[in-house]
N, C-alpha and C positions, 0 to 999 in steps of 0.2 A: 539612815535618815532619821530614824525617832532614837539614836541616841543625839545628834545635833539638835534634833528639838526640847528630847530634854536639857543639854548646858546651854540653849535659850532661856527655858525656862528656869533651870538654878541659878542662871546672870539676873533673872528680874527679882527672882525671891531677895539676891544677897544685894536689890540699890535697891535704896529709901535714898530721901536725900543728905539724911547726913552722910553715908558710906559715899554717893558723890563729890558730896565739898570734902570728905575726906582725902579721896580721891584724888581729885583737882588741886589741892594741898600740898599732897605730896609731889606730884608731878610738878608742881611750878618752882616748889623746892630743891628739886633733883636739876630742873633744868636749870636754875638760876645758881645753885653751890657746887654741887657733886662736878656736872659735866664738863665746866669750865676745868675745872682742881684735875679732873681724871683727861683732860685732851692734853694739859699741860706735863701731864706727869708721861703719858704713851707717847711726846712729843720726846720728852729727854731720854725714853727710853732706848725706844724705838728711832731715832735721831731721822724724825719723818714725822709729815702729817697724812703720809697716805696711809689706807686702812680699808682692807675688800668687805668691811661692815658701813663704811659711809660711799662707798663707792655705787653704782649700777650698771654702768659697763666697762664689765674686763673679762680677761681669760685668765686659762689657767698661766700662760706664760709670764700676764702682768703679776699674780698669786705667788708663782715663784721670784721674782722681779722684787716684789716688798719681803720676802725673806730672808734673799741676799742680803737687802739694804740693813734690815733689820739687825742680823748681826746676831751671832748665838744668842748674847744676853739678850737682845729686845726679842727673839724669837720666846727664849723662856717668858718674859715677862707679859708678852700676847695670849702666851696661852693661860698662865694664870690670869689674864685682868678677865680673858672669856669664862669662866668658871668662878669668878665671883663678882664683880661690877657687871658682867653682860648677861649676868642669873639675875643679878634683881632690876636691872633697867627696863626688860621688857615686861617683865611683872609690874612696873611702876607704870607705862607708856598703856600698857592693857588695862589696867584695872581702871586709867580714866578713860579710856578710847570704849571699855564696854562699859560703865557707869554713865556713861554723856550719852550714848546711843540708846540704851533701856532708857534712859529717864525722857529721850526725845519724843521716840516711838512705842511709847508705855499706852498711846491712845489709840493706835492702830488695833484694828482686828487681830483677833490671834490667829488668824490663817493668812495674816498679810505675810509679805513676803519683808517689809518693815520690820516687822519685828523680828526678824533675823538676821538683820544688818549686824549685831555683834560677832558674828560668824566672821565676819571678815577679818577682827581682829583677832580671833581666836588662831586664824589657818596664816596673819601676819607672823605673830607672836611664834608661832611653830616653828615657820619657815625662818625666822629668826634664830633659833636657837640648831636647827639644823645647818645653818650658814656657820655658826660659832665652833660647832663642833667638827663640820670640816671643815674649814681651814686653822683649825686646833690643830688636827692629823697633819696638812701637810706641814704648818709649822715643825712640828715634831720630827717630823722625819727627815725635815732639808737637812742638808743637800740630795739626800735620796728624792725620787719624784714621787708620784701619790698619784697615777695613773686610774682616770676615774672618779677618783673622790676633787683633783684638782677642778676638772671639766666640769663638776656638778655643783660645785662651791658658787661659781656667778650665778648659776641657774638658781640656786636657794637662794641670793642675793635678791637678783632680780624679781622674784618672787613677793619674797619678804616685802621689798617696796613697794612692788603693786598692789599689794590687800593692807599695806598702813597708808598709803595714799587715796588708795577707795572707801579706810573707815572714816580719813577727813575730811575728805570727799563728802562723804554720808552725813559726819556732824553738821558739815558746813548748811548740806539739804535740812535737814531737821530745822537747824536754827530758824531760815527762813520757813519753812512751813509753821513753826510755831507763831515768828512773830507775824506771818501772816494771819494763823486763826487768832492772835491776841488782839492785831487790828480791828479783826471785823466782830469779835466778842472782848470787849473791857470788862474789868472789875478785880475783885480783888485776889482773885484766882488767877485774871492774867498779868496782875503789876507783878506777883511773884514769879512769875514766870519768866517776865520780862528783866526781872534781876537776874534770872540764872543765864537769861540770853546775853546781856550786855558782857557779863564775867567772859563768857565765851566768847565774845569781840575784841577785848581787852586782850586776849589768850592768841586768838589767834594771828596779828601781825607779829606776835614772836615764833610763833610755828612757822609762819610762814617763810623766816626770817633762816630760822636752824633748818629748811628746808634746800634754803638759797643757797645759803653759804657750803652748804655739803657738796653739791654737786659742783664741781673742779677739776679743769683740767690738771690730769697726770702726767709728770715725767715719762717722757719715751725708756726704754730700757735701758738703749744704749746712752743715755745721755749719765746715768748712776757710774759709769767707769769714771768719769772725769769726779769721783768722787773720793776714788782711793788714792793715798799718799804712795810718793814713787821716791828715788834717791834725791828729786831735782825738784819736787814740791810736796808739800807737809797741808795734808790736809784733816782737819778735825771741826766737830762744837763745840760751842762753848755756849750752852742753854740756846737759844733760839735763832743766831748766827750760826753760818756754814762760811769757814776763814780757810783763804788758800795763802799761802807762805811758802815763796818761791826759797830755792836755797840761798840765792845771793840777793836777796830781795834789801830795798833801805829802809830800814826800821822806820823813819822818820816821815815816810809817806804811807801812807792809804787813802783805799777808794772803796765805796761803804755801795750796795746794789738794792734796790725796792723790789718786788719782783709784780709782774703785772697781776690787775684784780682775779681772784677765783684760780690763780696759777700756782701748782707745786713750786715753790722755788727752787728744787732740785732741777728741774728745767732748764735753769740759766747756770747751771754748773757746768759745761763744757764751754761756754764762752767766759766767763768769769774766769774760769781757770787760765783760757791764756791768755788774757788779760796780764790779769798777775805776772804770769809768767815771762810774758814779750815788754810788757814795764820795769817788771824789778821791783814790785809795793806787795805790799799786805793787801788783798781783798777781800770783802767779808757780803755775804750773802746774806739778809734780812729776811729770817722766818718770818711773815707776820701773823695775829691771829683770824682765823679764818680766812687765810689767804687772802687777807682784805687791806694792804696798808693804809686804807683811811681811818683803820683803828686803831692805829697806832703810829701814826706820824714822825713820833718823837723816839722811835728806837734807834735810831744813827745815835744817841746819845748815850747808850748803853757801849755801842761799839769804840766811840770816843772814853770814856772812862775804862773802857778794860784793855785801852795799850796807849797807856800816861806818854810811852814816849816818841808816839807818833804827832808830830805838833801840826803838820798839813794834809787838810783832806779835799778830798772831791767825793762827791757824792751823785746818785746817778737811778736811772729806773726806767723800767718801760709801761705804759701804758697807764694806766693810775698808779703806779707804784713810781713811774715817771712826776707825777703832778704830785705826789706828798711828798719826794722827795725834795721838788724845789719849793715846798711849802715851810722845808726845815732850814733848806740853804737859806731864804729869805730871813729864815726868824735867828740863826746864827751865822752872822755875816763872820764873828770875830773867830769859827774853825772851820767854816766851811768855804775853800776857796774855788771853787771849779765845779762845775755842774752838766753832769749828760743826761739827754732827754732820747731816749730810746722809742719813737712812735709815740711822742706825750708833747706836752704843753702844760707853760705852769698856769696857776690858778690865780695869781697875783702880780702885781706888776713887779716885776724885777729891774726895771730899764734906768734905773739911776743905782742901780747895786757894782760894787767891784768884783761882782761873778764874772768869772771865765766860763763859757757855754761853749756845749757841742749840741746842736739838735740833729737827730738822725731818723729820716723818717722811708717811706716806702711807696711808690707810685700804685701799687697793686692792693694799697692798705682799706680795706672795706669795714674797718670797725671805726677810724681815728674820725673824729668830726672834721674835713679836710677847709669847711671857713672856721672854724676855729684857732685849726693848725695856722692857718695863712694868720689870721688877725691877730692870733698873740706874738704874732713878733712884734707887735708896738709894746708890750711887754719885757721883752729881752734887753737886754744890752746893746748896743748898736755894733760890737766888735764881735756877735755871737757867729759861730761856725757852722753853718748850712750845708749837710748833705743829703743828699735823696738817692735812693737806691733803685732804679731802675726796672723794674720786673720783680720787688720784692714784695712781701706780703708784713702783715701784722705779725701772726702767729709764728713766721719765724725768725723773729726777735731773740727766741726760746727756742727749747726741743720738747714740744708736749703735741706735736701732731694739729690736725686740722685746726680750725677755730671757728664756731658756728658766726656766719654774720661774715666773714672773711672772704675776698677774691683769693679765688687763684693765682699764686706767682707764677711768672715768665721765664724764671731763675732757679735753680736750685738751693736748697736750704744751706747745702755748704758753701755755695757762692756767698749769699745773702750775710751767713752768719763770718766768714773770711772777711769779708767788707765790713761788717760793723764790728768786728774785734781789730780791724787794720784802723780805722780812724779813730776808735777810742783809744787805742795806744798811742796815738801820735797825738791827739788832743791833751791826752794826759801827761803827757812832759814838761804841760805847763805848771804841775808840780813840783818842778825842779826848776823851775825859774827864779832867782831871785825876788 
């Protein structure tokens, strides 16, 4: 106990406030240059956006699961990026998360229990770096298991997030307490206070933001087999696309996928692949960033410029990756001719467009807005293709498991996903039409 009270007390000696705006500095700098640069680069390493350091719940099998996917090379490069970018990230994230808490609760008594609130980032920070260093081991060891050290890897995870979400938690308290006492005492002592408050407002809808986005449903295990190339389909990336290419596939078709908001897109790898497969086209899976295609709208265009000689596409999505999908069909009528709507609806009218549509939706569907769904068919095409799947659900559109907000299907998943790869294959022949 009084060595914790001492590194309370070396936390207040080492913030004035310039060691905070230095602080706060660097961290805005790290989140706004570094993380973007370093997710991009573990993305093409790793040929995955999963990672049991943004994750909160998984096991040791999901642990093992991302270092199959990984692949010797991205297993090497996980462990180097944890022993040099995940040595100074948490040093960067603590040193503002303790500098903002000392300078909040710098007025509390010293026997308050306040002024030990940077504790919490101290016991975060640890359990951070104890997470890195196991699942360092089992990387290292796959294919061998790491019996133990796997089991205890979410546990340090788990952790880890609980005491960085209670020291924001803690900032957030401060803020209000301060600007409550700045309320009811003004002057010139509380307007600068009220500067340091605001910085922190400004701060935080982006935290709250890299908070959102991390938390994502993961690919099921089994859904990463439809991942590996066989004699009869060729599958690789090519930077943030996941492309299946059947063996007797027509060069001259493809069909481009969004994958739904917060969803691995590895997800939709076993339906995409027979896709491909039972049409005979190029398919291409759209990584997007932070799992969000409304951040990226326009990547079907990256997949158009990297196969000159595919001239007709269909483009296609579930869920909001369904809605920015036909956000891109609308805006390039002149390569996009076909459009599937997977549990979506577009955003825009499309109903005087020469799209060819499939909408596919789900009677069991507990996320999709279902007046929505109905009213934008005054939006569609009047020739569009209406199917509804009977006992189906949202979630499995995908293989990533439950989906909070979701009914229970009446159907099994392999029904559910048989039917919507049956109709998208026959919709999609409208590719081959003259």
């Amino acid at each position: 106990m009084n060595s914790l009270k001492k590194l309370t007390a070396w936390s207040e000696r080492l913030t004035t406030l310039r060691t905070f705006f230095l602080a706060l500095t660097i961290f805005i700098l790290f989140v706004a240059l570094v993380l973007p640069q370093v997710a991009v680069i573990s993305e093409e390493m790793t040929g995955t956006t999963a990672s049991p350091d943004q994750s909160f719940f998984y096991r040791a099998d999901d642990l093992y699961a991302m270092a199959e996917t990984y692949g010797e090379e991205g297993r090497a490069f996980y462990i180097r990026a944890r022993f040099t970018f995940d040595v100074v990230w948490p040093l960067v994230y603590g040193f503002f998360m303790i500098t903002a808490l000392v300078m909040l609760f710098r007025n509390k008594k010293r026997s308050s229990l306040w002024r030990q609130s940077p504790l919490t980032v101290y016991f975060g920070v640890g359990f951070d770096f104890l997470e890195n260093t196991a699942a360092s081991l089992v990387m290292y060891r796959y294919p061998a298991l790491t019996p133990g050290v796997a089991e205890a890897t979410p546990v340090f995870t788990q952790l880890k997030w609980v005491f960085i979400a209670l020291g924001f938690l803690l900032i957030l308290v401060g803020i209000l307490m301060r600007l409550w006492s700045w309320l009811w005492s003004p002057g010139k002592k509380g307007r600068k206070l009220m500067a340091v408050i605001l910085l922190f407002l400004v701060l935080l809808p982006g935290l709250g933001f890299l908070w959102y986005v991390n938390d994502y449903y993961i690919a099921e295990r089994d859904a990463l087999a439809a991942l590996a190339s066989d004699p009869g389909m060729t599958v690789y990336r090519e930077g943030p696309y996941i492309i299946f290419e059947p063996l007797d596939m027509v060069a001259d078709q493809g069909f481009i996928f969004y994958p739904g908001g917060k969803v691995d897109p590895m997800a939709y790898a076993p339906l995409i692949r027979e896709i491909a497969g039972a049409a005979g086209i190029r398919a291409v899976i759209v990584d997007m960033p932070f799992n969000l295609a409304v951040l990226a709208p326009n990547r079907a265009r990256g997949v158009i410029g990297l196969f000159p000689e595919t001239n007709t596409w269909g483009i296609g999505g579930h869920s909001l990756g369904g809605a920015m999908a036909a956000r891109y069909a609308a805006r390039h009528p002149d390569t996009i001719e076909a459009l599937v709507l997977w549990a979506s609806y577009p955003d825009r009218d499309l109903s005087d467009t020469a799209l060819r549509v499939l909408s596919v939706s789900a009677t069991r569907d507990g996320l999709i807005n279902q007046e929505k769904l109905e009213s934008s068919r005054e939006w569609l095409p009047p020739e569009t293709t209406y199917i509804e799947i009977q006992g189906g659900n949202h979630a499995r559109f995908g293989s990533y498991g439950p989906q909070e907000g979701d009914l229970e299907a009446t159907i099994t998943a392999a029904e559910q996903q048989r039917i919507v790869i049956e109709k998208t294959v026959q919709f999609l022949a409208v590719l081959r039409e003259p």
